[in-house]
C-alpha atoms as a printed R data frame, in Angstrom:
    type eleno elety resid chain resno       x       y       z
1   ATOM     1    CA   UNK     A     1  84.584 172.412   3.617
2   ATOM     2    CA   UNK     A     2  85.692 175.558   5.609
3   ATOM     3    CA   UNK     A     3  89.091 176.018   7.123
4   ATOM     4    CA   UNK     A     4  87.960 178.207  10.152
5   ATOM     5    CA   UNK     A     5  88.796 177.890  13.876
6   ATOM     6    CA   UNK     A     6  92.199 177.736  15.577
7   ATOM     7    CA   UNK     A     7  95.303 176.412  14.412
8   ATOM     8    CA   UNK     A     8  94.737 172.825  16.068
9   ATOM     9    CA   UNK     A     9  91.106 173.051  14.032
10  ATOM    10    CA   UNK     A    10  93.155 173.794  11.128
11  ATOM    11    CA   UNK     A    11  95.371 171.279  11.074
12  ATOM    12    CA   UNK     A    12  92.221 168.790  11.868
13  ATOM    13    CA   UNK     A    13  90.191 169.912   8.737
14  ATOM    14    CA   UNK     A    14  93.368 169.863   6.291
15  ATOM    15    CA   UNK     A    15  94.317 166.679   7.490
16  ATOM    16    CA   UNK     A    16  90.927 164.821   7.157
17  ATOM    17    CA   UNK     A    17  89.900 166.581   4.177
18  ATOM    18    CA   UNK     A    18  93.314 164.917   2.640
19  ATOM    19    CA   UNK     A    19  92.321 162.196   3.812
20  ATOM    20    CA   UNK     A    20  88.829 161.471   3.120
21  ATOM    21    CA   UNK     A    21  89.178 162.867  -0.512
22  ATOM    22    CA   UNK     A    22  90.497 159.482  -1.128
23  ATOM    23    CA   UNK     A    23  88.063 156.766   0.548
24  ATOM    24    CA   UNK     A    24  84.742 158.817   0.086
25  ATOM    25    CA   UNK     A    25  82.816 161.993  -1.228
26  ATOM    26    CA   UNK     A    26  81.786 164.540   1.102
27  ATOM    27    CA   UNK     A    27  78.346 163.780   1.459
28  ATOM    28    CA   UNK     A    28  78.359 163.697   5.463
29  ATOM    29    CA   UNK     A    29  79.856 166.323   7.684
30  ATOM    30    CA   UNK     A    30  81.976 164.975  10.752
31  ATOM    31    CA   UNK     A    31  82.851 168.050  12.226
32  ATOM    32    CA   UNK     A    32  85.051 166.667  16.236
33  ATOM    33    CA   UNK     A    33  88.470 165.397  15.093
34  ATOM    34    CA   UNK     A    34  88.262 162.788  17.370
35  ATOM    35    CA   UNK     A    35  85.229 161.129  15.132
36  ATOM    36    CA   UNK     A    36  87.281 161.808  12.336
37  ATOM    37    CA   UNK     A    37  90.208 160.221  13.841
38  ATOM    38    CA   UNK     A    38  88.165 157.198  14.768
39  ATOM    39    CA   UNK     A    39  86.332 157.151  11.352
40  ATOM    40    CA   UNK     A    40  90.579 156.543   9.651
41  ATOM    41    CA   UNK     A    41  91.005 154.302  11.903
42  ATOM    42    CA   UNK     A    42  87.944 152.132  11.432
43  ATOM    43    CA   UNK     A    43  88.701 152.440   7.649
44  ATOM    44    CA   UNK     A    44  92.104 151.470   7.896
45  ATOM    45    CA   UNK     A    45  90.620 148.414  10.048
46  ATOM    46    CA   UNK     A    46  88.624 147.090   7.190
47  ATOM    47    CA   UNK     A    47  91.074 147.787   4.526
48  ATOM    48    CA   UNK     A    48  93.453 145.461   6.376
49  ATOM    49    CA   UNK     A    49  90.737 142.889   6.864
50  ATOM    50    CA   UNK     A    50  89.863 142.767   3.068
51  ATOM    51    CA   UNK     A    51  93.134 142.500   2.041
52  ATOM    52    CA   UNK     A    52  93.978 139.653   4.756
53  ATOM    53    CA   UNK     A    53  90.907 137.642   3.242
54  ATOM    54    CA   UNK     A    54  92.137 138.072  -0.348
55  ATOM    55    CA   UNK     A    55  95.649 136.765   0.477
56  ATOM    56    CA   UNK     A    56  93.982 133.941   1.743
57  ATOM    57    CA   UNK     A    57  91.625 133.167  -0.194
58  ATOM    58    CA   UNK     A    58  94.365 133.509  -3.236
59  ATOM    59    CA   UNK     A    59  96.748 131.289  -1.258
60  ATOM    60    CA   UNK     A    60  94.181 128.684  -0.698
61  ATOM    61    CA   UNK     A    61  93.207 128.366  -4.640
62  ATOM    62    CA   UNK     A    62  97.285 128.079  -5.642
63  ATOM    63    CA   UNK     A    63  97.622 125.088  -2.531
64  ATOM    64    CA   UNK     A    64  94.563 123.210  -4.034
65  ATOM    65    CA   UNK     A    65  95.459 123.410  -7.799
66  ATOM    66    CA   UNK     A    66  99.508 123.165  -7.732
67  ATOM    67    CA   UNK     A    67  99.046 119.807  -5.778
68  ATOM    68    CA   UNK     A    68  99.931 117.129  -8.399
69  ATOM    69    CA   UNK     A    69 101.391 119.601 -10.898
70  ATOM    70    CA   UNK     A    70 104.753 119.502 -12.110
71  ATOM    71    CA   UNK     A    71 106.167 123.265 -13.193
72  ATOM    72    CA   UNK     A    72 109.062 124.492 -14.388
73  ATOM    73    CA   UNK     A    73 112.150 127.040 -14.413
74  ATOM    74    CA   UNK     A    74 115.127 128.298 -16.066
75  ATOM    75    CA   UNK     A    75 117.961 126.052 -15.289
76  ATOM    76    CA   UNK     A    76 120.910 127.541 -12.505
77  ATOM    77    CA   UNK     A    77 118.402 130.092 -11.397
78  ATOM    78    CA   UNK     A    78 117.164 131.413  -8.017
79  ATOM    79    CA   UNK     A    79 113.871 130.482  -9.097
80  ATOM    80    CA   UNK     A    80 114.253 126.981  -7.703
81  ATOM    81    CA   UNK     A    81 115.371 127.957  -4.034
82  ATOM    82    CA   UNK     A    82 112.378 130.209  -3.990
83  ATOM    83    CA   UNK     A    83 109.679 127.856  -5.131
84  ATOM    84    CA   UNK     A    84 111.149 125.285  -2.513
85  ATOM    85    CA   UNK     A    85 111.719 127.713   0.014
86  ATOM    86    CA   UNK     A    86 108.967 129.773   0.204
87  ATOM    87    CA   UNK     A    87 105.865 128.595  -2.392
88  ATOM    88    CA   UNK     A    88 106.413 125.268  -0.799
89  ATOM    89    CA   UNK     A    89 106.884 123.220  -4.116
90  ATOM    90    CA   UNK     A    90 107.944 119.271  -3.724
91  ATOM    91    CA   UNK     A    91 111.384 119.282  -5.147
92  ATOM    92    CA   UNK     A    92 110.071 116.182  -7.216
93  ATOM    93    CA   UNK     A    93 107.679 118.170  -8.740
94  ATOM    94    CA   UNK     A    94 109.884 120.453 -10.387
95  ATOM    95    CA   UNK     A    95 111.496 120.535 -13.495
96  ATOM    96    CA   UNK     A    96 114.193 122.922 -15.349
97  ATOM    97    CA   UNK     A    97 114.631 123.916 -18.436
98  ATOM    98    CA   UNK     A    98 117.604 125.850 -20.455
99  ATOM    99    CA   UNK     A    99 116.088 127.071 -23.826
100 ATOM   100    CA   UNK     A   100 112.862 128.431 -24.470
101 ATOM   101    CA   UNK     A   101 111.502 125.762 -27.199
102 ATOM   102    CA   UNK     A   102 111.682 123.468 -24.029
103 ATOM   103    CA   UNK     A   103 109.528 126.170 -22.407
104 ATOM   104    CA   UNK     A   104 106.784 125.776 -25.025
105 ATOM   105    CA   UNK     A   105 107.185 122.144 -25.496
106 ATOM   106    CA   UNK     A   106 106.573 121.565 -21.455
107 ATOM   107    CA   UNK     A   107 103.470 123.412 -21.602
108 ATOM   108    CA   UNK     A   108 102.101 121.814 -24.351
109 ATOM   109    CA   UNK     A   109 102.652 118.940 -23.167
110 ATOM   110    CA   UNK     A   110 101.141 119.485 -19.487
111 ATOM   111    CA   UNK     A   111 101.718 117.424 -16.444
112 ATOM   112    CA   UNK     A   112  99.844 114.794 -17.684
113 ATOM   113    CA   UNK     A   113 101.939 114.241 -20.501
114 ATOM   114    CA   UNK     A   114 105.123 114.528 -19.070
115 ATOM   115    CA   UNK     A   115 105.363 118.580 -19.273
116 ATOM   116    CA   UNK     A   116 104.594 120.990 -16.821
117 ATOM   117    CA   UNK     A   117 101.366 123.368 -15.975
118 ATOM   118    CA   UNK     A   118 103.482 126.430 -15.123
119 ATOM   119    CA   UNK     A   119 106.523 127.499 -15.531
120 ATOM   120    CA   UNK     A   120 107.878 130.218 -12.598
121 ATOM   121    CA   UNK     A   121 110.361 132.193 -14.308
122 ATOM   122    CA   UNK     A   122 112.627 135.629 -14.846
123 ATOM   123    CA   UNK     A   123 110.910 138.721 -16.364
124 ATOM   124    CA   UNK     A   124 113.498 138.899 -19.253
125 ATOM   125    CA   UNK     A   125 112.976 135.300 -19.960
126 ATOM   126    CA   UNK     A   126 109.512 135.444 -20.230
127 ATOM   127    CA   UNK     A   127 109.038 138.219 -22.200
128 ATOM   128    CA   UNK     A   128 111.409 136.328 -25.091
129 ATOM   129    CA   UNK     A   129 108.556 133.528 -24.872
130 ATOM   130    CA   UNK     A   130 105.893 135.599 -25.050
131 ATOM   131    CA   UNK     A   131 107.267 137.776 -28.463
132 ATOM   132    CA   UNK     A   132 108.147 133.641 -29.322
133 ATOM   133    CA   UNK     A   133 104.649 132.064 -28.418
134 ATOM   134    CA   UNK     A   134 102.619 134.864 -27.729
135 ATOM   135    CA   UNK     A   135  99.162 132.098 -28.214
136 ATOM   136    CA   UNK     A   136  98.301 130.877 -25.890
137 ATOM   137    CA   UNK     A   137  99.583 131.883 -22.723
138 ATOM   138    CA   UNK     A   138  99.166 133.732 -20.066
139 ATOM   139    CA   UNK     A   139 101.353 135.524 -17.829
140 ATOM   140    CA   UNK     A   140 100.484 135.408 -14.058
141 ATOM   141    CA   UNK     A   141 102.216 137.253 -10.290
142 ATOM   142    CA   UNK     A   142 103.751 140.243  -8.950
143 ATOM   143    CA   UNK     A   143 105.386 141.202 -12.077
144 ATOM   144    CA   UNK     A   144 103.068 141.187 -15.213
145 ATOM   145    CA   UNK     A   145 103.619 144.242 -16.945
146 ATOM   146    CA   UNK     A   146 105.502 143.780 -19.964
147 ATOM   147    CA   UNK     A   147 106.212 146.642 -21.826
């Protein structure tokens, strides 16, 4: 890619060269700025169109298999207020819990049994059950790196 031309040129080039470094290789040569600038915006179209179908498609799977399910979380924590509030959880359908053996008991146990299929929890309290009961489970959402 050659930076020639005038400054507006310049600026054209740099900025799409920047740009298109990350989405594709250079394989085609759009050389009018105003194709380029259509080409980001076209890009940026689909990118927010994938990522609108994976939200919900995701949010579609977690409706169909939390209905029934009874899940759990740490007892006096903001965990409750945000699975009523905004995941849309049946107050009914959870359950608390204050020490991590009662953690690992619940989901053994199951919803079936009297337990629960999840528990939603705090990142400090779930890395102490995983170093606990590292078998076994697995550790889901926004937050999974545990270091």
């Amino acid at each position: 890619m050659e930076f020639k031309g005038s400054r507006q040129q310049q600026i054209g080039t740099t900025l799409w060269f920047s740009f298109s470094t990350l989405v594709f290789a250079h394989k085609e040569r759009v050389v009018s700025n105003w194709t380029r600038f259509e080409l980001i915006i076209w890009i940026f179209l689909v990118l927010i169109l994938t990522q609108s179908y994976t939200a919900t498609l995701a949010s579609l799977l977690i409706v169909e298999r939390r209905n029934g399910d009874y899940v759990g979380y740490q007892k006096n924590s903001f965990v409750r207020e945000l699975l009523i509030r905004e995941l849309k959880f049946e107050e009914n359908r959870l359950k608390y819990y204050r020490f991590l053996e009662d953690y690992h008991k619940a989901l053994s146990q199951g919803s079936k049994n009297g337990g629960v299929d999840a528990i939603f929890g705090e990142i400090p309290y779930l890395k102490l059950l995983l170093a606990k009961y590292c078998a076994g489970y697995t550790v889901v959402g926004l937050s999974t790196s545990f270091n």
